[in-house]
N, C-alpha and C positions, 0 to 999 in steps of 0.2 A: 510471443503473441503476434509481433509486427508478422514475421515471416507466414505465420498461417492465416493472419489475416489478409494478407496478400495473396498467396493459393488460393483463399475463397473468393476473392474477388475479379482472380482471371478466372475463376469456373463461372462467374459471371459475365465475362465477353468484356473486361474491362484490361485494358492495358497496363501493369503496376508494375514498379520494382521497389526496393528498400535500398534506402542509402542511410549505412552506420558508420560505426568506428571500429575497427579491429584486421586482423590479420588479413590478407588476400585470400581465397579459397575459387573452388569451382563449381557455386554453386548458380545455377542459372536466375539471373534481375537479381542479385546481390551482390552492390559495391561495398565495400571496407576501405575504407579511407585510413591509410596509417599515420595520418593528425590532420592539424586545422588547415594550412594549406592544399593537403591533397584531395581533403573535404571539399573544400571550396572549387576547386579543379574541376571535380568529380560533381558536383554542385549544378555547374552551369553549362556542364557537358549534357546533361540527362536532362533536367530542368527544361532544355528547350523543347523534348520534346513529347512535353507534359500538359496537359489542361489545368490542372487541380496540384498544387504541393501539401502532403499531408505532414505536418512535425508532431512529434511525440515531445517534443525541449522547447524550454522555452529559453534557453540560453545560447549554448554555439552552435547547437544544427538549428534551434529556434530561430537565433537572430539572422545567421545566414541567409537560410532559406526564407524569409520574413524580406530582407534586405536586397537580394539577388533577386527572387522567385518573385515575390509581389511588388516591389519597390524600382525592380529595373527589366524584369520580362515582364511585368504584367500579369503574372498566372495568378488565377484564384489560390487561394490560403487558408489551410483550415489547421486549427490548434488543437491538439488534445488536453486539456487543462486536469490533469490530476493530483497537483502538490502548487504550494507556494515554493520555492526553493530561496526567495527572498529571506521570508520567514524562519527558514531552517538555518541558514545561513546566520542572521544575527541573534538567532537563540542560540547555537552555538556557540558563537563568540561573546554569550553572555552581552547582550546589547537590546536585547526584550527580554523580557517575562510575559510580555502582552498575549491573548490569545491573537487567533488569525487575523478576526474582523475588528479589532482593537488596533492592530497593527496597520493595518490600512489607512488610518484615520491619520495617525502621527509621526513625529518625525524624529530621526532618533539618528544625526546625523549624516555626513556627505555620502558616507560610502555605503551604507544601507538606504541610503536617499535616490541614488543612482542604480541600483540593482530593481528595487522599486519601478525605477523610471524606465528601465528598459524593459522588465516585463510586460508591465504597462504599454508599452509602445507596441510592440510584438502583439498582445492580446486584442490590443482596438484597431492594429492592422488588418485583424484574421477578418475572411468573409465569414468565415465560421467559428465558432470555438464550442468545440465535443468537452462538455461537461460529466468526470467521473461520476459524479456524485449531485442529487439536489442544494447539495449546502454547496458543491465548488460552484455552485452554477451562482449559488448567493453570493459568494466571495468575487467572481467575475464583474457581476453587476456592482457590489462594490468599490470595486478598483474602477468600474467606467464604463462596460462591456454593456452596450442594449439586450435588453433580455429576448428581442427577437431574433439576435446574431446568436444565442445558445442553445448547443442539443445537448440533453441528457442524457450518455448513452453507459448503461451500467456494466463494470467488470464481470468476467465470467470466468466459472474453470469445470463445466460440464464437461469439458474434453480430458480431466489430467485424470491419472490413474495413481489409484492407491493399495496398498497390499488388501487380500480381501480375507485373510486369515491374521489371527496373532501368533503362528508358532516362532515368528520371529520375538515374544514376550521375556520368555525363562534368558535368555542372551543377552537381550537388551538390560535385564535389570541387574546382572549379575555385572555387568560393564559399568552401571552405573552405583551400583552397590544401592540397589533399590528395595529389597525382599522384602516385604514385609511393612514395605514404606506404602506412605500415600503421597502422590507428586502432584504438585503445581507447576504447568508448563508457561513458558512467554516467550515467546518468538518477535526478534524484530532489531534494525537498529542500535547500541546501544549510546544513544544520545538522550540529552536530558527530559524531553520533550515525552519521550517513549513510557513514563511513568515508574520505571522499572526500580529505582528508588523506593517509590510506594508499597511495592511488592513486599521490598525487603522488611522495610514499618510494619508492614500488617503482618510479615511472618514471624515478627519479633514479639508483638504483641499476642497471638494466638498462643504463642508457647510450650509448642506440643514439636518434641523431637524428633518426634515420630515422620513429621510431614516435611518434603522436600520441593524445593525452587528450584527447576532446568532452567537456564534462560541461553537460549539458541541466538547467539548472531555475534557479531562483534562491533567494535564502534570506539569512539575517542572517549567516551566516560566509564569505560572500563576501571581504568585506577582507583576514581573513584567509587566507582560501585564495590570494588573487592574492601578499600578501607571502611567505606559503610556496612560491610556485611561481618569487617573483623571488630568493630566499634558494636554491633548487636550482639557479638556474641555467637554468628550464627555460623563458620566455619564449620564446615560438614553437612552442612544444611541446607546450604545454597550453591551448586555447580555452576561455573559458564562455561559451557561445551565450546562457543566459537561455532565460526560458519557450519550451515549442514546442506550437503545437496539436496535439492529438492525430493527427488527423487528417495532421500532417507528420513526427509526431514517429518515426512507422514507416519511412520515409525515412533518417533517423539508424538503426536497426536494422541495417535491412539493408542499412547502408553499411558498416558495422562490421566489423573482422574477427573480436574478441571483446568480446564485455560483459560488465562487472563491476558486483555488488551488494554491496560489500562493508560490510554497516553492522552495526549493534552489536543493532542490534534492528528485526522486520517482525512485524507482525502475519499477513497473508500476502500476498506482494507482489505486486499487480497489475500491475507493469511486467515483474516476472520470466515473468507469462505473457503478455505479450504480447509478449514477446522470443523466447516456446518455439515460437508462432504463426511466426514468420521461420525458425525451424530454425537460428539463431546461436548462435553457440560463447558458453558463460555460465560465469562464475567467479562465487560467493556465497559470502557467511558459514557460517559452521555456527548463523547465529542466529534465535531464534524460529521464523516457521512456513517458515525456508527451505529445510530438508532435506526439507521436504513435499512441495517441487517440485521441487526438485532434488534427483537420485541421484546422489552420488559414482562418477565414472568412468562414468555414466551414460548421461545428458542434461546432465549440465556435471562442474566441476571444485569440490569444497566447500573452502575454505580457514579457519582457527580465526581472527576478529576479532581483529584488532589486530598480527597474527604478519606482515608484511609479508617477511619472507623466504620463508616459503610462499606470498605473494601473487606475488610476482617468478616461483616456479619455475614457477608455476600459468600465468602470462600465458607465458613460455616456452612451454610443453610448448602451452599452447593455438595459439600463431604457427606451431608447427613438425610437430606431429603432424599427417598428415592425417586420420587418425578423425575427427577434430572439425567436418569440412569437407565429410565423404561424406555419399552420399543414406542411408545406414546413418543414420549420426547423427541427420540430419532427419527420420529414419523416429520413430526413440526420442523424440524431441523431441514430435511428431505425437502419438505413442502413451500418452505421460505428460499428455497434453491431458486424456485422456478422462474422469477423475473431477472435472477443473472447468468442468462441461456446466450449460447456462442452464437445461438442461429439469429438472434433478436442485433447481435452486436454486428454480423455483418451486414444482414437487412438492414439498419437502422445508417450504418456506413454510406454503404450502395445508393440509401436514397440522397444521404447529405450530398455525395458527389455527383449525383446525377442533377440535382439542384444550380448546382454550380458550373455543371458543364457549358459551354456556347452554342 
């Protein structure tokens, strides 16, 4: 996304390069820093000769570029806020159960005290902070941020491409020992947060053999996810593929009869729209930016985090209704596309920067 959003923006007569982390290559305004020092090198080489620093992190190229770029060149600062990573961090380590803006409030010791604090710093530096989502934009103002320093500017993937046939179908289910099955997909993460736990609940309680749970990604609650799934019962009935490339991972989509996002917290979830792209039947949280994308009785089905008997009736009513299945449905799916458009995300860019300029 960085690097094409950059392309668009010297077709606008605008000077850009991207500065990441990874290997060296040849590609033209693209530095790869092979770690933190050569970042920082690399930092305040380019840096001077910038008006505006854009960060995608709010942590090492965040605090750098925060500390170097606004703190000791002066350059305007603008943040993309699309995750707490505080947040994720000490639900991880088991140190909240709190939702996001619960978490905000209190204090849950030093070391999630200080990760807090430096976000924080970083955020009420920015002249700007590009908000994924209405609700990140609430969470900013939370943490401190004036709500005149935030733009809302919404993820997109009008640009990604997907198979436009299923003859890739008879393969795929024979790989997955699917014939005859009906599949639940979930894409994402496998950390506690991600709901996927729930999944397993509701597939335990529906009780039908017949029906199968993919869940696409990998992550540190793997172990126990599989012990939960040998404690249900449900061995055979529930796959964890592990990572999928993008490019296969729309394959899984639109193999699916419904997909489920059922996690605790999204900033705004770019799987949810590349799932509304296939015109697939989708059940989601009621959490963060996810009723953004999704309409209740819509374009999907919204169920309340953590409530797994409305997760059960939801995947029901999703199996059996055919709404969910007509070109109707795919129309709506289509139609709630239209406000997360790549042309809106570089316009809406172009003008923040042009604001900021001298």
């Amino acid at each position: 996304m960085i690097e094409r959003l950059v392309l668009n923006l010297r077709e606008r007569d605008f000077e850009a390069d991207v500065l990441t982390f990874g290997k060296n290559n040849s590609e033209s305004g693209i530095y790869r820093a092979k770690g933190k020092i050569d970042f920082l090198k690399l930092l305040i080489k380019n840096a001077l000769k910038y008006d505006v620093i854009y960060t995608f992190d709010l942590y090492t190229a965040g605090f750098w570029s925060w500390l170097i770029g606004k703190g000791w060149l002066k350059k305007k600062f603008v943040v993309r806020f699309a995750g707490d990573s505080a947040w994720e961090s000490a639900s991880n380590k088991g140190q909240t159960g709190d939702d996001l803006l619960v978490f905000q409030k209190k204090f849950y010791g030093l070391s999630v005290a200080w990760r807090k604090f430096l976000r924080k710093r970083i955020l009420l530096g920015a002249d700007k902070v590009v908000a994924v989502s209405e609700f990140m934009k609430k969470v900013a103002i939370e943490i401190g941020v004036s709500e005149g320093r935030i733009k809302v500017i919404y993820n997109s993937v009008d640009f990604v491409s997907f198979p436009d046939t299923y003859d890739f179908l008879p393969s795929f289910q024979k790989r997955h020992n699917l014939t005859g099955d009906q599949t639940i997909l979930t894409v994402g993460r496998l950390v506690p947060w991600k709901g996927i736990d729930l999944l397993v609940k509701a597939l335990a309680k529906i009780n039908n053999k017949k029906l199968r749970l993919l869940v696409v990604g990998e992550g540190p609650d793997l172990l126990r996810l599989k012990n939960l799934v040998e404690e249900k019962q449900l061995i055979g009935q529930v796959e964890f593929v592990g990572k999928v490339p993008l490019n296969e991972v729309f394959e899984y989509y639109m193999a699916a009869d419904v997909f489920i996002l059922d996690s605790q917290y999204e900033g705004l979830s770019h799987v949810l729209l590349e799932v509304l792209l296939t015109g697939k039947p989708i059940i989601a949280s009621r959490s963060g930016g996810n009723p953004e994308v999704i309409g209740d009785e819509r374009n999907g089905l919204l169920v309340d985090y953590g409530n797994v008997e409305q997760l059960v009736v939801a995947i029901k009513r999703m199996l059996t209704e055919e709404r969910w299945h007509s070109p109707e449905y795919k129309e709506k799916c289509r139609a709630s596309l239209k406000k997360f458009n790549w042309h809106n995300v570089v316009e809406q860019t172009s003008k923040v920067i042009e604001e900021l300029k001298p």
